[in-house]
DOGU-730348 format. One line per field, with one value per residue: residue number from 1; residue in one letter; chain; x, y, z of N, C-alpha, C in turn. Coordinates in steps of 0.2 Angstrom, whole numbers. Layout:
k	c(NUM	...)
r	c(A	...)
c	c(A	...)
n_px	c(X	...)
n_py	c(Y	...)
n_pz	c(Z	...)
ca_px	c(X	...)
ca_py	c(Y	...)
ca_pz	c(Z	...)
c_px	c(X	...)
c_py	c(Y	...)
c_pz	c(Z	...)
END
This chain:
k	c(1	2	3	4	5	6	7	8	9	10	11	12	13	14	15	16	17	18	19	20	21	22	23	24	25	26	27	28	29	30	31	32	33	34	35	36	37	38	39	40	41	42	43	44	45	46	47	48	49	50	51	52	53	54	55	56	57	58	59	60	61	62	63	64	65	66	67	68	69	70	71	72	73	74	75	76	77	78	79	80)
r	c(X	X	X	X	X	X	X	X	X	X	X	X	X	X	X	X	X	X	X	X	X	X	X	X	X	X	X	X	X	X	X	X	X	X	X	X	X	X	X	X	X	X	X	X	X	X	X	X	X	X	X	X	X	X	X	X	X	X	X	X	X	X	X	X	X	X	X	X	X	X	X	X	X	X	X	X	X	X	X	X)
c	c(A	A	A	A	A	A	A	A	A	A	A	A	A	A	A	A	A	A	A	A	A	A	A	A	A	A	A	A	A	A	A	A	A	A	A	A	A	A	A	A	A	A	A	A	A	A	A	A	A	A	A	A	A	A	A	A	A	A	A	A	A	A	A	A	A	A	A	A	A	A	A	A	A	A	A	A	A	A	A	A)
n_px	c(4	1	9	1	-12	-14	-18	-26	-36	-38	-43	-54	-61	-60	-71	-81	-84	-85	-98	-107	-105	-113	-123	-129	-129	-140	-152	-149	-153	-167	-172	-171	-179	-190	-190	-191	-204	-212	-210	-219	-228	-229	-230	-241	-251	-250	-254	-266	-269	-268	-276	-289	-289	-290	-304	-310	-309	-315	-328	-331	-328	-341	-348	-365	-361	-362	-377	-380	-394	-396	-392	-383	-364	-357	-353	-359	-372	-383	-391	-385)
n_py	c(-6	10	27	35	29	28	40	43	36	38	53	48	42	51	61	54	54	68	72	62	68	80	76	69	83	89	79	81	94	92	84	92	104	95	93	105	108	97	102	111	106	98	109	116	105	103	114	114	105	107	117	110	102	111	115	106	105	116	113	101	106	113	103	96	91	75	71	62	53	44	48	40	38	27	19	10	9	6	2	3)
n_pz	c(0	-4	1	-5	-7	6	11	3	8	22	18	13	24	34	27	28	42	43	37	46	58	53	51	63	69	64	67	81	83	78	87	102	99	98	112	117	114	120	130	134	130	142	151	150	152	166	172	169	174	188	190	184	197	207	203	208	220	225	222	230	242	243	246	255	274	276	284	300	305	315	326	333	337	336	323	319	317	324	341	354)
ca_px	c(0	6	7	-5	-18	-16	-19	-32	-41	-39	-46	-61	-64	-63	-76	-87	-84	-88	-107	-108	-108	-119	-130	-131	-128	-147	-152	-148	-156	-173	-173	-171	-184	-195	-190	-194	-212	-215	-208	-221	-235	-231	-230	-250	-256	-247	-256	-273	-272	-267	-283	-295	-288	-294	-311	-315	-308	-319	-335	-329	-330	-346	-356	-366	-359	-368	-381	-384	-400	-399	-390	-375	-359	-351	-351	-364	-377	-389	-391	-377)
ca_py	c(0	15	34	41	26	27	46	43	30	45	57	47	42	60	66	52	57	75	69	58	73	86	72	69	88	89	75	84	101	90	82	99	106	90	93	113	107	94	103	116	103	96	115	119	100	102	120	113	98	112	121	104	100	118	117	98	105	121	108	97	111	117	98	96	87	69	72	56	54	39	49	36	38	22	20	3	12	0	1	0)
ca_pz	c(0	-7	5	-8	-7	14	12	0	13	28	17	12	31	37	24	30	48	44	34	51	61	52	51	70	71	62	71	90	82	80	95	105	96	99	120	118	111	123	139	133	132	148	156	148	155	172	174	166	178	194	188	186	204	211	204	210	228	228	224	235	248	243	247	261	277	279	292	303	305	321	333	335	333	335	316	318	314	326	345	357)
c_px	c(4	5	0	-12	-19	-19	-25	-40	-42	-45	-55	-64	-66	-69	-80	-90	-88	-95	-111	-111	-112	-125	-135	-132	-137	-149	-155	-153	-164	-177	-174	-176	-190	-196	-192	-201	-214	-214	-213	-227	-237	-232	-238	-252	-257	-251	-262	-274	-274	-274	-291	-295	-292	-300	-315	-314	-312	-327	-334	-331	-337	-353	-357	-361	-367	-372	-383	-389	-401	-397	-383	-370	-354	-350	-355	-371	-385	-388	-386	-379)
c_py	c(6	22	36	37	28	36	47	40	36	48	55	47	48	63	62	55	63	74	67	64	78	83	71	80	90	87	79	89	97	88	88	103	101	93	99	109	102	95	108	115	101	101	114	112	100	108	119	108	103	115	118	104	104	118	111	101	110	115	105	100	112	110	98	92	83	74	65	58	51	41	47	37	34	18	12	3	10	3	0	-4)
c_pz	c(0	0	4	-7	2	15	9	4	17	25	16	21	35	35	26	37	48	40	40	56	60	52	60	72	70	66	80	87	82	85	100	104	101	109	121	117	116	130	140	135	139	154	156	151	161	176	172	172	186	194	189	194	209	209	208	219	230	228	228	243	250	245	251	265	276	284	294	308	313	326	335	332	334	328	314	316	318	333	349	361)
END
């Protein structure tokens, strides 16, 4: 194997190397993108869920208390 062929093998591997990384370079910029867009959705669900939470806790507030009707309160319902 000649200098020119080992120089010729380098060069090809280099340029594929440099194809390799702008391809991952691409690659990483879509995924980042993807992570901004889903850090986004998971922000607006988190703040939709906090918001559900606080109106079931205000009705929740607003139900009557039971009224026991027997009198007793050792929880048997029946005659002690």
């Amino acid at each position: 194997m000649t200098i020119s062929t080992q120089i010729d093998q380098v060069c090809e591997r280099v340029e594929r190397l440099l194809l390799r990384h702008e391809e991952l370079e691409r690659t990483n910029a879509l995924l980042s993108e993807q992570v901004q867009q889903l850090t986004q959705e998971r922000d607006s669900l988190k703040s939709r869920l906090a918001a559900a939470r606080a109106r079931v806790d205000d009705l929740l507030d607003r139900l009557p208390m039971p009224q026991n009707h027997t009198g007793h309160t050792d929880g048997t319902g029946g005659a002690a």
